[in-house]
C-alpha positions as CSV (number, residue, x, y, z in Angstrom):
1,X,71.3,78.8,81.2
2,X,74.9,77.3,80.9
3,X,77.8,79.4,81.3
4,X,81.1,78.3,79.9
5,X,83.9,80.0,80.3
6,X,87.7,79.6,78.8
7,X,89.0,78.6,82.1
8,X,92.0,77.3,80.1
9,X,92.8,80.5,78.5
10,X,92.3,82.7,81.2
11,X,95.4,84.3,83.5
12,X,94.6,83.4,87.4
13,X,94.6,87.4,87.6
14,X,91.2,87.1,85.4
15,X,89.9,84.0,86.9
16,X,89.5,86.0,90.0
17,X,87.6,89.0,88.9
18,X,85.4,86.4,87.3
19,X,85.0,85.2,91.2
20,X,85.1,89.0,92.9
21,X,82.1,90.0,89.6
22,X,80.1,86.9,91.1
23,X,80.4,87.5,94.6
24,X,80.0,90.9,94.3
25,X,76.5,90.1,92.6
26,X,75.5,86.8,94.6
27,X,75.9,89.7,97.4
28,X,73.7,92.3,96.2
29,X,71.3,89.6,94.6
30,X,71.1,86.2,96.8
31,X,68.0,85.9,98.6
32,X,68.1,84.9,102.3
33,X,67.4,80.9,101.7
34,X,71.2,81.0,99.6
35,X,72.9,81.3,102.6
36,X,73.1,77.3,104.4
37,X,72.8,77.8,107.9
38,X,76.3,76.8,108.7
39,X,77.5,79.7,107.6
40,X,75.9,81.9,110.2
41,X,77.6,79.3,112.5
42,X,80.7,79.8,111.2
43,X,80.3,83.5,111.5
44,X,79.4,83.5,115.5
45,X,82.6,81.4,116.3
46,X,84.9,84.1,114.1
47,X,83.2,87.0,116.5
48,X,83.2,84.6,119.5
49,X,87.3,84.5,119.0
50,X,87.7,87.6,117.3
51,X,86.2,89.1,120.7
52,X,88.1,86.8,122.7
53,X,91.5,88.1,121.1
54,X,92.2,85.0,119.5
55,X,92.0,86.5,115.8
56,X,92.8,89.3,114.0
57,X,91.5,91.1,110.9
58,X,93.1,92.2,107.9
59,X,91.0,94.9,105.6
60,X,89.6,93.5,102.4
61,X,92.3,95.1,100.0
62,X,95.0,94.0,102.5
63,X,93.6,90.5,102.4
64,X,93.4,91.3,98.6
65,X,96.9,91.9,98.5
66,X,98.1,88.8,100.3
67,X,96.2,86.5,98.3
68,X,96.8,87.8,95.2
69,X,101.0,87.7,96.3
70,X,100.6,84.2,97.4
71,X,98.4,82.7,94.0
72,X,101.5,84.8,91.9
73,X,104.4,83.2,93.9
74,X,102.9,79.8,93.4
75,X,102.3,80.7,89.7
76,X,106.4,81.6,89.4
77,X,107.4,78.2,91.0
């Protein structure tokens, strides 16, 4: 199946619900062999530093926020 979409026409605001309705259903839906390995690699080091005190976490909607800040700042300049 191909999926277009009117990347063109859409606002960055609907490009990323596109992304979030994806993820959120790659999530719920992947099976195991989706995820490379790496990624479980990438994971340990975050919790390796992240216990170490050399990280800190945000919760998803203030991540959210941020990101969504930064993408509309770049938009205005």
């Amino acid at each position: 199946m191909k999926v277009e979409l009117p990347l063109e026409q859409m606002s960055i605001a609907e490009k990323l619900q596109a992304m979030e309705a994806l993820w959120a259903d790659l999530s719920r839906n992947a099976p195991d062999e989706a995820v490379p390995h790496w990624h479980g690699e990438v994971l340990a080091e975050r919790e390796r530093r992240l216990a170490a005190g050399e990280e800190t976490v945000l919760d998803l909607q203030e991540a959210k926020r941020r990101l969504r800040r930064e993408i509309d700042e770049r938009a205005d300049s």
